[in-house]
C-alpha positions as CSV (number, residue, x, y, z in Angstrom):
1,X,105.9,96.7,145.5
2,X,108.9,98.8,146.3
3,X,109.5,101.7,143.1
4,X,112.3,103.8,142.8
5,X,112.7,106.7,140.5
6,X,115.7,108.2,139.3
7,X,115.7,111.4,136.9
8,X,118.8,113.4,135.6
9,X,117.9,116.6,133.2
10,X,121.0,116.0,130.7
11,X,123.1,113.4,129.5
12,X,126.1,115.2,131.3
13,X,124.6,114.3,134.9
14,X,125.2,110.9,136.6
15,X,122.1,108.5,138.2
16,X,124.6,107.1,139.9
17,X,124.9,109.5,143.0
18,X,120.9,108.8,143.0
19,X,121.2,105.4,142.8
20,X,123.7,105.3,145.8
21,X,121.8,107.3,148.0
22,X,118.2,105.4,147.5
23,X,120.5,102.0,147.7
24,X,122.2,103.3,151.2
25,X,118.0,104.1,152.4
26,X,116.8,101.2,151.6
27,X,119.6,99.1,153.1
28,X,118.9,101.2,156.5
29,X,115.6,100.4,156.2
30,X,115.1,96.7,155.4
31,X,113.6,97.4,151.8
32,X,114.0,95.4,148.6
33,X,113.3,97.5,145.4
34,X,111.0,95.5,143.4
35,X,111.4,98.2,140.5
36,X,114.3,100.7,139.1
37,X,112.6,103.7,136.8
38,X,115.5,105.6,135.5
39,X,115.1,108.6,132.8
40,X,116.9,111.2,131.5
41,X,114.7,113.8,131.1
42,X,113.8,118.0,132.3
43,X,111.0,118.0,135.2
44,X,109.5,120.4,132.9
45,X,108.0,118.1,130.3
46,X,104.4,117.1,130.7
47,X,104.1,113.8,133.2
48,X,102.8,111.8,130.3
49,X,106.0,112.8,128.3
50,X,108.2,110.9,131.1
51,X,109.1,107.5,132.2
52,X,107.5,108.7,135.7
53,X,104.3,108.6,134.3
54,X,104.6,104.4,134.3
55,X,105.5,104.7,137.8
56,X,102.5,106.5,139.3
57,X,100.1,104.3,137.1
58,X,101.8,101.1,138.6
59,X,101.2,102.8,142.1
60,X,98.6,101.0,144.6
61,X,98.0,100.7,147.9
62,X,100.8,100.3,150.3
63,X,103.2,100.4,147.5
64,X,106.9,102.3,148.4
65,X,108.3,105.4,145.9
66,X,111.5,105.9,146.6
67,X,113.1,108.9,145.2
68,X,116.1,110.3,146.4
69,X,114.9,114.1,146.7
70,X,111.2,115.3,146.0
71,X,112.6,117.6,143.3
72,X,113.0,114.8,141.2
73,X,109.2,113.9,140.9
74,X,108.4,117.9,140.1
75,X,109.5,121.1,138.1
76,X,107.0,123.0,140.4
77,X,104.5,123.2,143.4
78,X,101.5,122.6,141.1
79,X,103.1,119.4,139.6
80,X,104.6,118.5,142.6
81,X,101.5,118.4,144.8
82,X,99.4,116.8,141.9
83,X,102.0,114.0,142.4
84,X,101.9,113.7,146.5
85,X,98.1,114.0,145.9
86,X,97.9,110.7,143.7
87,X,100.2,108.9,145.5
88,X,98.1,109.7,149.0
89,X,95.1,108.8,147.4
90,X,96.1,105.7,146.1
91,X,97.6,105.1,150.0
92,X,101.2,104.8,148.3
93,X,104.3,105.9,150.5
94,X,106.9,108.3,149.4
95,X,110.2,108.6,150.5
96,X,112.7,111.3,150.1
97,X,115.8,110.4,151.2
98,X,117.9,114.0,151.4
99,X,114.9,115.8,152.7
100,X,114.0,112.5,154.7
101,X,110.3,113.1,154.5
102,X,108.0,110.0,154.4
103,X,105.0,111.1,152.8
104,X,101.6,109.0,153.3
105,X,97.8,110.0,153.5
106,X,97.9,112.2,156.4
107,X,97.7,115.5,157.2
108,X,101.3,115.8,158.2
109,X,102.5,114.8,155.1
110,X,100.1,116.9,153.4
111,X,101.1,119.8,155.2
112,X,104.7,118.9,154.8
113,X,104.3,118.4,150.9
114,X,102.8,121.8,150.6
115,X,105.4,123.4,152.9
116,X,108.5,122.0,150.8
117,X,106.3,122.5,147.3
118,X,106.0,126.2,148.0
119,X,109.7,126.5,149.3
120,X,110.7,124.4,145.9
121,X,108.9,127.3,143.9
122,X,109.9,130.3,145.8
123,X,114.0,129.4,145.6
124,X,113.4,128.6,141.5
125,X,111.9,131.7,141.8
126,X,114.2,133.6,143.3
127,X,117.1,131.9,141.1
128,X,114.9,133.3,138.0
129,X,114.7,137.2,139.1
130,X,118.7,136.8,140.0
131,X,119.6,135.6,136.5
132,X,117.3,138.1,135.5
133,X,118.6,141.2,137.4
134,X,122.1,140.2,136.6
135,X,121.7,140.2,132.7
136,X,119.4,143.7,132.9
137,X,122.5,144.7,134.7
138,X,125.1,143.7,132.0
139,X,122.9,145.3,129.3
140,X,123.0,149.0,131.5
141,X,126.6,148.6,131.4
142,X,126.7,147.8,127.9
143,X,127.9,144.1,127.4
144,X,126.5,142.9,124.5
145,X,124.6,139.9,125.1
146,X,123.6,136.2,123.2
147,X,125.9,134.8,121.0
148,X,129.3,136.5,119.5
149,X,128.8,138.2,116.4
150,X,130.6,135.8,113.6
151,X,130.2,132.9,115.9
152,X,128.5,130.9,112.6
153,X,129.9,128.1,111.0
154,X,132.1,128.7,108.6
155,X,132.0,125.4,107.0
156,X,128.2,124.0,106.9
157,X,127.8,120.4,107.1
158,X,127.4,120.6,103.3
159,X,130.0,122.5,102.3
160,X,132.3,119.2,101.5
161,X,129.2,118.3,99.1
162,X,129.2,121.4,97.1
163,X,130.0,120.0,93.5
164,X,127.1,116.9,94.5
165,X,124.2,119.6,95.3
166,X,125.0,122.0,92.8
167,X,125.3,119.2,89.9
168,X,121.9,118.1,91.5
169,X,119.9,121.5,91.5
170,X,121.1,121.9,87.8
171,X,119.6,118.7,87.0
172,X,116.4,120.1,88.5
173,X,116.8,117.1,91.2
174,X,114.4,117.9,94.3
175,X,115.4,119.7,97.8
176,X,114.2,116.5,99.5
177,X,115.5,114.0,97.2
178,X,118.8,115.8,97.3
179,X,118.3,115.9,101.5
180,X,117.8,112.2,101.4
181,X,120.9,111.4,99.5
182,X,122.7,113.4,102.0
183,X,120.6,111.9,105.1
184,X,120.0,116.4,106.2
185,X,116.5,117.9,106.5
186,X,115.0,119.5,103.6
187,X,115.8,122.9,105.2
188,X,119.5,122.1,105.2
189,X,119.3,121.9,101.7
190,X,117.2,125.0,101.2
191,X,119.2,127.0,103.7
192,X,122.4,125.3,101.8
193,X,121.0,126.5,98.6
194,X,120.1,130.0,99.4
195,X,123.8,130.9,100.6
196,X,125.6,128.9,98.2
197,X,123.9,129.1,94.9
């Protein structure tokens, strides 16, 4: 069986770039995907939170992942490897188109998975300390930082039910059965009641 994986962290972000590039591979390389896995979803939830996890369970020998970058399987070297390493024991082949790595059970690939794993970790890394460095700077020149001060609502979802809630709570009515006539969370209707009443 021939799998590809596709995996975009937000909504905002497009599969279809993905999907182009592992389509382009394949057609250079004589390959018919059997199987699309597409998910939106961070790297940084647990495998067996993701769609991926299906994948790598349906791997077996001689099986094809197709992904368009090795990033995509990973948020780390740790995960990353832990991936490669399943996928080589199961004798499964990974391709990564950008990189153009073909990863099987051998010690080049091995090698190679480690090499671009630790790489992976050391740029995010790297990226981290900057973002960090640059906001200890903004602080030492005294930018205020987080949200703007008065950046609130200033009308609350509930405010257009006011007359409703408070007729309610003077009836003695319930948070939650005043929440589910609304369709909010209890805590809108606590945090409602707190400021309002």
């Amino acid at each position: 069986m021939i799998y590809a994986y596709i995996r975009v962290s937000t909504e905002k972000q497009t599969i279809e770039n993905q999907r182009y590039e592992i389509l382009q591979f394949a057609g250079a390389k004589d390959l018919i995907i059997n199987k699309w896995f597409e998910e939106t979803i961070s790297a940084s939830k647990k495998i067996e939170e993701r769609t991926f996890s299906t994948v790598l369970k349906k791997l077996k020998a001689d099986d094809i992942l197709i992904v368009s970058e090795i990033s995509r399987m990973g948020r780390n070297l740790m995960q990353i490897m832990s991936i490669l390493h399943l996928c080589m024991e199961r004798k499964a082949i990974v391709y990564a188109v950008k990189e153009g790595y073909e990863l099987g059970d051998n010690i080049n690939s091995k090698v190679l998975a480690f090499a671009f794993g630790l790489s992976a970790e050391i740029e995010r890394n790297l990226i981290s300390q900057r973002t960090k460095e640059a906001l200890a700077r903004l602080k030492a020149e005294g930018k205020k930082l987080g949200r703007p001060c008065g950046s609130r609502k200033k009308n609350p979802k509930l405010l257009s039910h006011s007359e409703f809630i408070r007729n309610k709570v003077s009836e003695g009515a319930k948070q939650i059965e005043i929440a589910n006539a609304l369709k909010v969370h209890r805590h809108t209707v606590k945090k409602w009641i707190a400021e309002y009443i």
